[in-house]
C-alpha positions in Angstrom: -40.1 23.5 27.1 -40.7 21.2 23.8 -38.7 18.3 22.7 -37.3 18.5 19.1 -37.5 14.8 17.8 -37.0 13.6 14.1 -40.0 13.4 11.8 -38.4 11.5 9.3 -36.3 8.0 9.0 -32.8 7.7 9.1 -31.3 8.1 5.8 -28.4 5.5 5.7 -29.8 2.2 8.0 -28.5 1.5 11.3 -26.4 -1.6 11.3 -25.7 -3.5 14.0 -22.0 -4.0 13.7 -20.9 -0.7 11.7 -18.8 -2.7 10.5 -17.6 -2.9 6.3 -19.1 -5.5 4.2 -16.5 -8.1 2.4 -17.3 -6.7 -0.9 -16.6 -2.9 0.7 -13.0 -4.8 2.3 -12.2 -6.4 -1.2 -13.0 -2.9 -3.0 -10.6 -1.0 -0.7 -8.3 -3.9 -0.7 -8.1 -3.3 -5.0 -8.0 0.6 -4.7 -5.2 0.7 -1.8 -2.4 1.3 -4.6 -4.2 4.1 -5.8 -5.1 5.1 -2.0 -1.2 5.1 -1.2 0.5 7.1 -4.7 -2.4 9.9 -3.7 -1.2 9.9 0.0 2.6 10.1 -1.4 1.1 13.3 -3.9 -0.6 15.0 -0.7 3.0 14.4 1.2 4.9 15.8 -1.5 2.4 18.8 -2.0 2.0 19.5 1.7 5.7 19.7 2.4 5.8 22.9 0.0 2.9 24.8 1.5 4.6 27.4 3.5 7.5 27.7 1.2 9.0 28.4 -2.4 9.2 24.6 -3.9 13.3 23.5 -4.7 14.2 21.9 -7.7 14.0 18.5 -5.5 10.7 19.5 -4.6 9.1 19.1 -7.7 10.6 16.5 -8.6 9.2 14.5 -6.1 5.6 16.1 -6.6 6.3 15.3 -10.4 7.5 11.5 -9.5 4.1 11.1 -7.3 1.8 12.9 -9.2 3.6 10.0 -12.5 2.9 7.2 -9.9 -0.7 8.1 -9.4 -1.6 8.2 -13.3 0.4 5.1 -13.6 -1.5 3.1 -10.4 -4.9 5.0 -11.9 -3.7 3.1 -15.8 -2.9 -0.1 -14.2 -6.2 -0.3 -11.9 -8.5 1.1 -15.2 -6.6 -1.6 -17.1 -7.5 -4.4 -14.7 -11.1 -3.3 -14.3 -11.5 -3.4 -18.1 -9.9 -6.7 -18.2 -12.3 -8.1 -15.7 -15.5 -6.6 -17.3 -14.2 -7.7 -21.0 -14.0 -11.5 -19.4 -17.6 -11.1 -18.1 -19.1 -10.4 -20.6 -17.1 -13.0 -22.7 -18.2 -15.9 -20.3 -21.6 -14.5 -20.2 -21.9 -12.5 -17.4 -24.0 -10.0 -18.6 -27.7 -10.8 -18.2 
């Protein structure tokens, strides 16, 4: 019987603690708002799978699917606040 072994390298580089960088922690951290409103959307969207939606229903799926464009603004917002100063203070090399 042969052995099968791997001819090439590993794609993504084997770390020794697996564990998330701080930058990777911070950029969750930032997006977690976001993260949350689309976890509220799947909830809302989930509970009418197996049945005709009420009028409560989708209202709720309309209220989360509002909160997620509104976290989506806010976050875009920020991120173009932050690149805007950066390039003011001269950031950009």
């Amino acid at each position: 019987m042969k052995t099968i072994a791997a001819l090439q390298n590993l794609v993504t580089p084997w770390s020794d603690g697996l564990e998330p960088s701080a930058a990777e922690l911070d950029a969750i951290e930032w997006e977690m708002p976001l993260i949350l409103a689309d976890v509220d959307l799947l909830d809302a969207e989930i509970a009418v799978l197996d049945r005709t939606p009420s009028e409560l229903d989708e209202r709720r799926i309309r209220r989360a699917r509002r909160k997620k464009l509104a976290v989506r603004r806010v976050l875009l917002n920020q991120a173009a606040a932050a690149a805007a100063a950066a390039s003011m203070s001269g950031g950009a090399a």
